[in-house]
C-alpha positions as CSV (number, residue, x, y, z in Angstrom):
1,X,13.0,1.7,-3.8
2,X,15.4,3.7,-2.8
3,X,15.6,7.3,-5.1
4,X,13.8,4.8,-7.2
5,X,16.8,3.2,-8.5
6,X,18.3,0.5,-5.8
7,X,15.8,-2.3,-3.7
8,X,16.6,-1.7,0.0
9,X,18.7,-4.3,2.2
10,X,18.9,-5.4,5.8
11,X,15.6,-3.7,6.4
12,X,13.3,-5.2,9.4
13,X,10.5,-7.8,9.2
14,X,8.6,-6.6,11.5
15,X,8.8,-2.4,11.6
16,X,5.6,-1.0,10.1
17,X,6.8,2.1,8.0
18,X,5.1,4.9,9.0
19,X,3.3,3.8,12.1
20,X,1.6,6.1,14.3
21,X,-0.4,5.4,17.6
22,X,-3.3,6.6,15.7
23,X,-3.3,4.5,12.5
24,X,-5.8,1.5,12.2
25,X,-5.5,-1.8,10.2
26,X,-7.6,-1.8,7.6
27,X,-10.7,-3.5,8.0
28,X,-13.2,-5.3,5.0
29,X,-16.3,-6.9,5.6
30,X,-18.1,-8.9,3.1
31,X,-21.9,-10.0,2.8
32,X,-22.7,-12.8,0.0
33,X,-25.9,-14.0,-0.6
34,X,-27.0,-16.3,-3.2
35,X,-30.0,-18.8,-4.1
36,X,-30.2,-21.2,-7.0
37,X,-33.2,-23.2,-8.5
38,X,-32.8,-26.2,-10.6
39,X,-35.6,-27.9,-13.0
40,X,-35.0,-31.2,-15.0
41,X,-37.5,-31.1,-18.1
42,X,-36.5,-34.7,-19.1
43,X,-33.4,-36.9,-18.9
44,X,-31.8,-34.4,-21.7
45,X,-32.7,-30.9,-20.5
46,X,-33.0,-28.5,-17.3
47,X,-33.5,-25.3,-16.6
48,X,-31.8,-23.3,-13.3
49,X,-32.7,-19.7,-12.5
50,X,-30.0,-17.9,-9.6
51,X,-29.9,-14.3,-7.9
52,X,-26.9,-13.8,-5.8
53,X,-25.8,-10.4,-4.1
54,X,-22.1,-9.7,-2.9
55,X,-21.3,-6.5,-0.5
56,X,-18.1,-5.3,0.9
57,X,-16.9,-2.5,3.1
58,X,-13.3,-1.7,3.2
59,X,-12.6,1.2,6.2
60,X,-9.3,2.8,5.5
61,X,-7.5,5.3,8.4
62,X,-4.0,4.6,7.6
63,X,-0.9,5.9,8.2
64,X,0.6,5.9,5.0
65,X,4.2,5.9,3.8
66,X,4.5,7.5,0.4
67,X,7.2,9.1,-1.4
68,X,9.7,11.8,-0.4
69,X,9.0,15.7,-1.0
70,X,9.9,16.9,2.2
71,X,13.4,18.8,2.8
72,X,15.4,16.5,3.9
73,X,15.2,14.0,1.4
74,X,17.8,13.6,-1.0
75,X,16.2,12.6,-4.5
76,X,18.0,12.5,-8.1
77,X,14.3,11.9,-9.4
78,X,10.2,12.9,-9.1
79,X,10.0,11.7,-5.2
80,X,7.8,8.7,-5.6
81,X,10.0,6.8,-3.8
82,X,12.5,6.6,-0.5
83,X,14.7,8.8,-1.1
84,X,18.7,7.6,-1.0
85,X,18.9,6.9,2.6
86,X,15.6,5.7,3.2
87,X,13.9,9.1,4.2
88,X,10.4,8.9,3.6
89,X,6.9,10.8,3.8
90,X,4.0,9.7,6.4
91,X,0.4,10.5,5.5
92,X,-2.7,10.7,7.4
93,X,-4.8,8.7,4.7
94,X,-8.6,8.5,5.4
95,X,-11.1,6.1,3.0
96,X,-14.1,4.5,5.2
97,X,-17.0,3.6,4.0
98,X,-15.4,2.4,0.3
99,X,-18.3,0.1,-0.3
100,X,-18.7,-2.4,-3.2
101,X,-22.1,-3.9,-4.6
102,X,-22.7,-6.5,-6.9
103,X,-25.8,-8.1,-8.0
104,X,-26.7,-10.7,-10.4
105,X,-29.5,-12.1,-11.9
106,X,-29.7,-15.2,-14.5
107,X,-31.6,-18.2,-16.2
108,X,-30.1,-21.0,-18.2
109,X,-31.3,-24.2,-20.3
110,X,-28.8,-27.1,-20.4
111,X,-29.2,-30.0,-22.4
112,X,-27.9,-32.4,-24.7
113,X,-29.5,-33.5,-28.5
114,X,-27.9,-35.0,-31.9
115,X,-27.8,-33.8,-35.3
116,X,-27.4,-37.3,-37.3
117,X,-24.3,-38.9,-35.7
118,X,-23.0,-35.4,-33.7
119,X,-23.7,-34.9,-30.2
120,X,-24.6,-31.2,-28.7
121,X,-23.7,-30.6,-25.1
122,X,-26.1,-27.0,-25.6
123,X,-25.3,-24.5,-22.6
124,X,-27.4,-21.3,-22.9
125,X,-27.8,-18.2,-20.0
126,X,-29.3,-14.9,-20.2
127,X,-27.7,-12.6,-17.1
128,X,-27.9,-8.9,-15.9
129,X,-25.2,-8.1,-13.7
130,X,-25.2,-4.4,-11.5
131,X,-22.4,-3.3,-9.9
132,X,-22.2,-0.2,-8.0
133,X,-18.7,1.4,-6.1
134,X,-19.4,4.3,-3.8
135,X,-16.2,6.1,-1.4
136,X,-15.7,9.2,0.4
137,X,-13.6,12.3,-1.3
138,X,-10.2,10.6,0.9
139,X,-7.6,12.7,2.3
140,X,-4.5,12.8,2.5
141,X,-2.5,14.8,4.4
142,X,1.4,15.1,5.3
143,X,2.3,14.6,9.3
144,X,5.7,13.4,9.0
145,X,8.8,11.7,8.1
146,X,10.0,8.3,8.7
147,X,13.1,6.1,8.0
148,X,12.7,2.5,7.0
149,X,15.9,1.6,9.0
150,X,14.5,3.2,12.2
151,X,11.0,3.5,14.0
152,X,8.8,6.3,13.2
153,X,7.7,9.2,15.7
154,X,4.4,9.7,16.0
155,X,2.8,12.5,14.8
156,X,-0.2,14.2,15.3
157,X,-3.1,13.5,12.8
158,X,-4.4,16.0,10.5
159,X,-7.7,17.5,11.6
160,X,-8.8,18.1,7.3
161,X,-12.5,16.7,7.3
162,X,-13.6,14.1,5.1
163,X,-15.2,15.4,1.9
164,X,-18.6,14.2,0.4
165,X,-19.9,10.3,0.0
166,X,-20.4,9.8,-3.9
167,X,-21.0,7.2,-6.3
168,X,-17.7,7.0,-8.4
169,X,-18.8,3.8,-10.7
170,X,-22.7,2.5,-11.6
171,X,-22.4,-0.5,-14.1
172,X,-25.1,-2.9,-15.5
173,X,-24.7,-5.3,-18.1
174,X,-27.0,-8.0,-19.7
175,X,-25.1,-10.6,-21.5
176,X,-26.4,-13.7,-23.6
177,X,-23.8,-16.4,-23.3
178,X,-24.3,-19.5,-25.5
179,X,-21.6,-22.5,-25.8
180,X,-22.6,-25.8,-27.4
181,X,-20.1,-28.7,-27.6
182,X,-20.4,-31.0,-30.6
183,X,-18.8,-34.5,-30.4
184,X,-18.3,-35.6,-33.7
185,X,-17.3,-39.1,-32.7
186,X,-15.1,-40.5,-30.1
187,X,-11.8,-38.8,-31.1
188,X,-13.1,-35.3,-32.3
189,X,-15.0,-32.7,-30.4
190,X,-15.3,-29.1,-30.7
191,X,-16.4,-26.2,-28.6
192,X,-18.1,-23.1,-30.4
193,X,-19.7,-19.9,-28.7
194,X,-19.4,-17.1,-27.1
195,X,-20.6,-14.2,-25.0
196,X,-22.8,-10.9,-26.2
197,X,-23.3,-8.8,-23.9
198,X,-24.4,-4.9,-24.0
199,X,-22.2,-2.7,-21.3
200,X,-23.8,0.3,-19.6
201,X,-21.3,2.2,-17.6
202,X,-20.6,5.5,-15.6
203,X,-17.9,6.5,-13.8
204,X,-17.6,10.0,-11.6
205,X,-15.7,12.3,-9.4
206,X,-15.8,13.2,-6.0
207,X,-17.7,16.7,-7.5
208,X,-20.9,14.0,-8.6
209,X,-19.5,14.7,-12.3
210,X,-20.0,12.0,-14.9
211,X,-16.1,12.0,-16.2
212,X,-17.2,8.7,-18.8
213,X,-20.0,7.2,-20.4
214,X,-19.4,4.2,-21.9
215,X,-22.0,2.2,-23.5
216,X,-21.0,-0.7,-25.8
217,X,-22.4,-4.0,-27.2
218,X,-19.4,-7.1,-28.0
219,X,-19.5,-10.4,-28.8
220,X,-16.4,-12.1,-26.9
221,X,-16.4,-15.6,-29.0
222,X,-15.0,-18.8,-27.5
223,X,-13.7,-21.8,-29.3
224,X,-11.6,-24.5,-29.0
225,X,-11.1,-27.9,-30.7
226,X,-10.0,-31.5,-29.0
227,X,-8.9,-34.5,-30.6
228,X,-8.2,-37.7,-28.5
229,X,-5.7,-39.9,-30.3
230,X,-5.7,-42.8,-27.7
231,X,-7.5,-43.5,-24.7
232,X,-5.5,-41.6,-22.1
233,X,-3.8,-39.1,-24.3
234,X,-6.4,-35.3,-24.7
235,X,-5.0,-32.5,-27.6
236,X,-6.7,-29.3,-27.7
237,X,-6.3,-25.2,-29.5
238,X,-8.5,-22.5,-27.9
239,X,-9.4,-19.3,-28.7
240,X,-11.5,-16.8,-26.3
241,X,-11.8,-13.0,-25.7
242,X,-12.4,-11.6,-22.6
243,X,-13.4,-8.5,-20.4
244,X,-12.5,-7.5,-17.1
245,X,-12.7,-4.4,-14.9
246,X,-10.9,-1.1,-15.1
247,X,-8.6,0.1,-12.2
248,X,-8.7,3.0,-10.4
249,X,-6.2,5.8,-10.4
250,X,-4.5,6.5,-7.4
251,X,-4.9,9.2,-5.2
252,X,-1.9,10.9,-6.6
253,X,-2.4,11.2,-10.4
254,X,-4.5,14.1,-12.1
255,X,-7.8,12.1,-12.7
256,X,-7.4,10.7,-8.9
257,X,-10.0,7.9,-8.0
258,X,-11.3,7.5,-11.5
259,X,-12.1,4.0,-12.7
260,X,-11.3,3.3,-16.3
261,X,-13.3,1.6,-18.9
262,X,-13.2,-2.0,-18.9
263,X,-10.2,-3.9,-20.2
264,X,-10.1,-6.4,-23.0
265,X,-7.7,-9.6,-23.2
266,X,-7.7,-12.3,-26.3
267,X,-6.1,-15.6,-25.7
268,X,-4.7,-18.6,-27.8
269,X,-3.6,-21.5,-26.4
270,X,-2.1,-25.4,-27.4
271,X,-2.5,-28.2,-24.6
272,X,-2.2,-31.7,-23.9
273,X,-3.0,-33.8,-21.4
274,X,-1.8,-37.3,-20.9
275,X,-2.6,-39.7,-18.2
276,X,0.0,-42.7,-17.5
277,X,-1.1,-44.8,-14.7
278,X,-1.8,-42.9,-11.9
279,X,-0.2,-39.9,-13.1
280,X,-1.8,-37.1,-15.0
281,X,0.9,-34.8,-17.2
282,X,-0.2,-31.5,-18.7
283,X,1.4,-28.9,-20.8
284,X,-0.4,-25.5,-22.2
285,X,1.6,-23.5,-24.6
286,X,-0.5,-19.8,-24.6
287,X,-0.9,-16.4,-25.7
288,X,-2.7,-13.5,-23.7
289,X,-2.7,-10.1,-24.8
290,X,-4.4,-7.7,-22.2
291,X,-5.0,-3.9,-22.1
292,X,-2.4,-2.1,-20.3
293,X,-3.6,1.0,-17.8
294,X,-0.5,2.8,-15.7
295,X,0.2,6.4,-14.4
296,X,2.1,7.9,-17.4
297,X,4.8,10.5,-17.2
298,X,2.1,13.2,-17.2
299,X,0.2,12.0,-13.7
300,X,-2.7,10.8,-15.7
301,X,-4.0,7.2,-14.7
302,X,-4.4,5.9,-18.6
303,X,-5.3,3.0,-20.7
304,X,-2.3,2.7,-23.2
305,X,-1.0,-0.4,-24.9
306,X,-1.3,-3.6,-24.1
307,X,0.7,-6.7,-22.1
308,X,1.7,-9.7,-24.2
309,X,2.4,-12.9,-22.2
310,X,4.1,-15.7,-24.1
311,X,4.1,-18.9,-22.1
312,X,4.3,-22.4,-21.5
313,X,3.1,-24.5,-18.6
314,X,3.9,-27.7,-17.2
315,X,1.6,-29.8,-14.7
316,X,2.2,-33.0,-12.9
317,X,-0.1,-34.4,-10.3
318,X,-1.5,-38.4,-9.0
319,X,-0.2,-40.7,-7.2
320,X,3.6,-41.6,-7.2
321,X,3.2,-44.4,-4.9
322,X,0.7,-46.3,-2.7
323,X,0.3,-43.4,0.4
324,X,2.5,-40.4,-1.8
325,X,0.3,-37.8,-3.7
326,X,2.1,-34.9,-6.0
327,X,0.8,-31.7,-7.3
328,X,3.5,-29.7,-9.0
329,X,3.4,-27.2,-11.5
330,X,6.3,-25.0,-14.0
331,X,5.6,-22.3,-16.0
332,X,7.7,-20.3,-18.0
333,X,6.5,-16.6,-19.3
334,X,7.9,-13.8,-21.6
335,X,5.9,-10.6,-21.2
336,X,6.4,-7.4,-22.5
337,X,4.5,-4.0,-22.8
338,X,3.8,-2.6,-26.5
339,X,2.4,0.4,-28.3
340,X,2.3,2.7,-25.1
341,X,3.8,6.0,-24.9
342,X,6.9,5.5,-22.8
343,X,9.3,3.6,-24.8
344,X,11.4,2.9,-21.7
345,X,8.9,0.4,-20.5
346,X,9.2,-1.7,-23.8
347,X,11.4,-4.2,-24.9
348,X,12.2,-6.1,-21.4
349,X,10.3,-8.5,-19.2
350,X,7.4,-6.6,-17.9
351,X,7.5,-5.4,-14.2
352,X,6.5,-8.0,-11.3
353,X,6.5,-11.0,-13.7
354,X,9.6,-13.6,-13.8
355,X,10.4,-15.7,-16.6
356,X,10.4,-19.2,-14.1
357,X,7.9,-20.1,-11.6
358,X,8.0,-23.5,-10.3
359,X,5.9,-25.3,-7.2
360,X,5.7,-28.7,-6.0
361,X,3.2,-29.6,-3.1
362,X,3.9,-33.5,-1.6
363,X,1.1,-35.3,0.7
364,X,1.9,-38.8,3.0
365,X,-0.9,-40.5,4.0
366,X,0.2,-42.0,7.1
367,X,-0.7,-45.6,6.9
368,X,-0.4,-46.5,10.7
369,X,-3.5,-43.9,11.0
370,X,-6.2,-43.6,8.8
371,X,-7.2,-40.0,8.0
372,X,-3.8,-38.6,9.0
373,X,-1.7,-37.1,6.0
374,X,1.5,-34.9,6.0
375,X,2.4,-32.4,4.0
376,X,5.6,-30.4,2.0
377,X,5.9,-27.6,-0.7
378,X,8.3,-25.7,-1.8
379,X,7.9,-22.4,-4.4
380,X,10.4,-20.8,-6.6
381,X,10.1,-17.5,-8.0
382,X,12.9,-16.2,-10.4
383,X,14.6,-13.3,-10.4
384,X,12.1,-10.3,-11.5
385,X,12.1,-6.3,-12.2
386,X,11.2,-3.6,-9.5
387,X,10.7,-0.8,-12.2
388,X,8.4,-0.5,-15.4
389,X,12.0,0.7,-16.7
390,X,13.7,-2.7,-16.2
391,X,17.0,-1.3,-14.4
392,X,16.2,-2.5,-11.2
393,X,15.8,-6.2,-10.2
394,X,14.5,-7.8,-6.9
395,X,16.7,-11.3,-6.3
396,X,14.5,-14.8,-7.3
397,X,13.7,-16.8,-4.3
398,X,12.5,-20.3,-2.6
399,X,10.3,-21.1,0.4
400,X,9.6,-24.3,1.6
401,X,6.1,-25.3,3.6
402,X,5.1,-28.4,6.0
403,X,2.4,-29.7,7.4
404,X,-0.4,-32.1,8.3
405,X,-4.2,-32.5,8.0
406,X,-5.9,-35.0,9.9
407,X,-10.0,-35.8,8.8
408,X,-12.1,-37.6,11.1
409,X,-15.6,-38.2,11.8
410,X,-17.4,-36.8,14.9
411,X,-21.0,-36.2,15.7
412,X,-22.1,-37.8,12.5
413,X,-20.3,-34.6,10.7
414,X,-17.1,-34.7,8.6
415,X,-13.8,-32.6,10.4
416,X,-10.7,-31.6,8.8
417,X,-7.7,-30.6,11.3
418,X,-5.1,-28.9,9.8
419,X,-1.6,-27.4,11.0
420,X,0.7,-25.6,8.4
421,X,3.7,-23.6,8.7
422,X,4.7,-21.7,5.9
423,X,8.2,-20.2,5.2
424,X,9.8,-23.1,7.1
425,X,13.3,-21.6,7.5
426,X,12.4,-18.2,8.0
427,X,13.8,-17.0,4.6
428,X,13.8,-13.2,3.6
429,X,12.4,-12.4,0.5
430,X,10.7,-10.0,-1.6
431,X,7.6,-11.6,-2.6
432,X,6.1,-9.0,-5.0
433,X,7.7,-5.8,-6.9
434,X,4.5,-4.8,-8.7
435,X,1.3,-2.1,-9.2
436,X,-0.8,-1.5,-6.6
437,X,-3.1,0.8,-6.6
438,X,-1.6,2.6,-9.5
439,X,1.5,2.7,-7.5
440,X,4.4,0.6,-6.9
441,X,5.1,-1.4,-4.2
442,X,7.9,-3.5,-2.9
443,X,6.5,-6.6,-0.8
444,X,8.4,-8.4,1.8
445,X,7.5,-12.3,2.1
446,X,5.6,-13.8,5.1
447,X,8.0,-15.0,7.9
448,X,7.5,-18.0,9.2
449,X,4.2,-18.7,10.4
450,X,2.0,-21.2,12.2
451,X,-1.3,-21.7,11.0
452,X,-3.8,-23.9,12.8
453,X,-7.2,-24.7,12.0
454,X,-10.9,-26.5,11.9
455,X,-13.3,-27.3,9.6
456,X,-16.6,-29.1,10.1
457,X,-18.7,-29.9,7.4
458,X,-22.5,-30.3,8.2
């Protein structure tokens, strides 16, 4: 934004802040492996045992626009931002070899018994996940200046070396996850369960020095209860905690690079479904509470807080006539940051998230020629804040897609031709306003853009 208090206008769809001759996209490649074995006991009961590895690679040598420090810029504020006219800084930002391995291992029974007149759906798996993030001590260094109304000059790179290759997270965890779904009789069910699982986790700086050690066991329970008052009409409550990863802090704050414990979310949540004729309708009233991590006032990358999201959800999709198919979807959310340490980020809507988001996605299958459908969206995004302060708003905005698939059969293999273009009128829009990275970003929206493609099944 610009001295972090106004979203910037007329700016150029296609100028690459801060490019320099030198600068590379960045690049991620991605290895998964995975093998599955399936046993059937008896009618009732199997067995399965799976192994499955994921690695990644993401080379970073970008030229990186960040903030505004240098003297020409003209800032009210701490010069995290474009500065009033759009000045900005260029850095030489180096990150290869940020590598990312995951490997699992786990064994479940599945089956299905009765206790007098209730049925048990039983699910039971024992896993042992390892997950291992090594990177380079980055740099990055200032070359330049740039102007987002204007083309950058190019600079010459910094010649700093690249420090050491470390290991900055090593994580296992062995988790017992048991769920069993008892049908009571045809109208009433219920799902009881849960995960408990035992965390082992390190994180560490670029100076190979263990910065946390956490070591925890949970149990993360999961419930929920259905009721089916007539045939096509489905009522249900849940309840379920969760865990996810910890961000990193970006390069900037005090603790740069460090990845935080784990997060924890609890959810409630009221649906229905209802099917009439051909047409399903669903609608999910629900409540997620999540830990919140930022880059407080002080630099430091923290976990403070939490983020409430209040919402409600609507679904439609089936067929609304003999060749017309619908998929649509509204959902309305109130979110707000509590209990953290800034009070200026409390008591609006929570930064990136509007209050409406709507989609609608149509598909004609063209009766004169089997196979051949055509398709139309549309997406709406309200109006939403660019700031964790809520002064600043970026305007709502709708795209509209088209399309067609075509499947055939050739060789004695299934193909799917496909041609979209998205953003049909070439509208201007900023698609995201939110953290990344620790940071915060403004995203434009894709321009309009041809997308053509094959897939053969075999």
């Amino acid at each position: 934004m610009l001295d972090g208090k106004a979203v910037p206008t007329n700016v150029e769809w296609d100028r690459l802040l801060g490019y320099q001759s030198w600068g590379k996209p960045v690049t991620n490649e991605s290895l998964n492996a995975s093998l599955k074995y399936n046993y059937q006991i008896n009618d009732d009961w199997t067995v399965n045992l799976g192994a499955s590895q994921s690695r990644v690679v993401v080379d970073d040598y970008s030229a990186f626009a960040w903030g505004c420090y240098s003297d020409e810029c003209q800032i009210t504020g701490l010069g995290n931002s474009f500065d009033q006219n759009g000045h900005y800084d260029i850095y030489d930002f180096r990150s290869p070899d940020d590598s990312y391995l995951t490997n699992q291992f786990k064994t479940g029974l599945n089956g299905k018994f009765n206790t007098g007149t209730w049925q048990h759906h039983l699910n039971l798996e024992l896993s042992y996940t390892y997950k291992r993030h090594a990177q380079y001590d980055a740099i990055n260094e200032l070359v330049g200046t740039g102007n987002i109304y204007t083309d950058s000059v190019d600079y010459a790179p910094s010649n700093t070396a690249l420090g050491h290759h470390y290991k900055s997270l090593d994580s296992q965890q062995t988790a017992l996850n048991l769920l069993d779904q008892i049908d009571f009789n045809t109208d009433w069910s219920v799902l009881v369960g849960g995960k408990l699982l035992h965390l082992n986790e390190n994180a560490y700086d670029a100076d190979r020095n263990n910065i946390r050690d956490t070591s925890f066991n949970r149990f993360l329970p999961q419930f929920a209860l259905m009721y089916q008052p007539w045939t096509n009409t489905h009522l249900y409550a849940s309840y379920a905690k969760g865990l996810s990863d910890g961000g990193q802090a970006p390069w900037y704050a005090n603790n740069a690079f460090a990845t935080l414990a784990p997060r924890h979310s609890s959810q409630y949540e009221l649906g229905m479904k209802q099917q009439w004729q051909t047409l399903l309708f669903t609608a999910a009233l629900f409540d997620l509470k999540q830990d919140n991590q930022y880059t407080n006032s002080a630099s430091d990358y923290v976990n403070d807080g939490e983020q409430h999201n209040l919402g409600l959800e609507l679904g439609l999709q089936g067929r609304l006539g003999q060749h017309l198919d619908i998929s649509s979807t509204l959902a309305l959310i109130r979110s707000r940051l509590s209990d953290i340490q800034v009070p200026e980020y409390q008591g609006h809507q929570t930064q990136n998230v509007p209050t409406v988001r709507f989609a609608s996605h149509l598909s004609y299958q063209v009766p004169q020629m089997d196979g051949l459908r055509l398709l139309a969206g549309m997406q709406y995004s309200g109006a939403k804040y660019a700031d964790r302060t809520g002064t600043v708003k970026v305007p709502a905005y709708t795209v509209f897609d088209a399309g067609a698939a075509y499947n055939f059969r050739a060789y004695g293999y299934e193909n799917t031709l496909r041609f979209n273009v998205d953003n049909v009128f070439n509208k201007k829009y900023w698609r995201d306003a939110g953290s990344f990275f620790g940071d915060d970003y403004l995203f434009l929206g894709t321009p309009r853009t041809a997308q053509l493609s094959w897939t053969m099944n075999f």
